[in-house]
C-alpha atoms as one frame of an Amber mdcrd trajectory, in Angstrom:
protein
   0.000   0.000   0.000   2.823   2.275   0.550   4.468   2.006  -2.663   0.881
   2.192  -3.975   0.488   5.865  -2.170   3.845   7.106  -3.106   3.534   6.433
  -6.188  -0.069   7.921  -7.230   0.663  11.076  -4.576   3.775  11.369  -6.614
   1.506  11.602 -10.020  -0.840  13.844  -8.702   1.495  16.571  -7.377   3.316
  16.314 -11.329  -0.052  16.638 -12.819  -1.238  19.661 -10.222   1.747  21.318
 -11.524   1.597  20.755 -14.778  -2.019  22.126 -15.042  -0.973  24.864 -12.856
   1.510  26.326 -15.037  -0.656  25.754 -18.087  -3.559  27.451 -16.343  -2.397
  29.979 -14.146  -1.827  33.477 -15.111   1.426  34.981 -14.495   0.086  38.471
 -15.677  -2.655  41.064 -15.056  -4.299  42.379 -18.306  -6.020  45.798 -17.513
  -8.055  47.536 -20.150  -7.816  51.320 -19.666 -10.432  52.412 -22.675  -9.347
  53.946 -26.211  -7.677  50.578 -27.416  -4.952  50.685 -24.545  -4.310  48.041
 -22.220  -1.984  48.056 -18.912  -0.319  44.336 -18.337   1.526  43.809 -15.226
   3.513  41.262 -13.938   3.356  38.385 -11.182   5.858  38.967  -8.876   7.907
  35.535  -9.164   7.536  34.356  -5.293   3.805  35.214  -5.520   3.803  33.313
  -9.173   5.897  30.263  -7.602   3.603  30.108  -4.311   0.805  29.614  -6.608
   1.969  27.233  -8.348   3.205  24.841  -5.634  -0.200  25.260  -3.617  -2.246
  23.879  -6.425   0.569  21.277  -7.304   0.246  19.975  -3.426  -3.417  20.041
  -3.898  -3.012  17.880  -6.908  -1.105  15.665  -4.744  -3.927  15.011  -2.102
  -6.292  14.265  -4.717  -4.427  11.745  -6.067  -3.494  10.243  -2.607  -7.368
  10.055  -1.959  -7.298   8.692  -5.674  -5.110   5.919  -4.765  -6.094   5.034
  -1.672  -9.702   4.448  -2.726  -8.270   2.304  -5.452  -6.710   0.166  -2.629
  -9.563   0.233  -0.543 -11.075  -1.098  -3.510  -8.821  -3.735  -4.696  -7.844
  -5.231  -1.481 -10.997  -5.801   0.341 -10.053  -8.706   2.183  -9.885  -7.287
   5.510 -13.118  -5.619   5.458 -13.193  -4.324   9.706 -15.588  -1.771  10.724
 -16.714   1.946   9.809 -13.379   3.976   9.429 -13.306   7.798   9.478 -11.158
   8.074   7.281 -13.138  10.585   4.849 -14.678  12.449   7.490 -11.625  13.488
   9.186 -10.244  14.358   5.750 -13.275  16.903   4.801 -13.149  18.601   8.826
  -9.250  19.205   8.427 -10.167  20.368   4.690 -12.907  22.328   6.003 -10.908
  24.224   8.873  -7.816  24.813   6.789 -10.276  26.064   3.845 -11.723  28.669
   6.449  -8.339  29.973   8.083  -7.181  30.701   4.562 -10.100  32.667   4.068
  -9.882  34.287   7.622  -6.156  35.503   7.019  -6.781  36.099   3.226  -4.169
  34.023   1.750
């Protein structure tokens, strides 16, 4: 199962970056009126922060990825409820509102 995690967490943080820097801006496009347009740049920290955040993110959806395909493929040693999941959506939840509480 380990090798199992490494490996898809591994996938999903290159694929969250990938799609980052395909997706993500790196410039501000302003239009000021008569035809003219303003474009300013990321600052490269701000640009790199971005970047990594939604790489990590990539990487916890595919650890959820692949351990639900374990859960799935092994399930010989069925034992009761685990709370798993919910623990994973209250930590999600509570880190989701202090970034929104300090703005980040």
């Amino acid at each position: 199962m380990e090798k199992k995690l490494q490996r898809s967490g591994l996938y999903g943080l290159l694929i969250g970056l990938a799609v980052s820097i395909l997706f993500v801006s790196y410039k501000d496009v302003q239009d000021l009126g008569n035809g003219s347009y303003e474009i300013s740049y990321k600052p490269i920290y701000d640009y790199v922060i971005l970047i990594l955040r939604l790489g990590i993110i990539g990487m916890l959806v595919g650890l959820f990825i692949g351990w639900k395909d374990y859960e799935k493929k092994n399930k010989t040693q069925k034992q009761g409820k685990t709370y798993y999941i919910l623990a994973f959506f209250a930590v999600f939840l509570l880190s989701s509102v202090i970034m929104l509480i300090f703005n980040w």
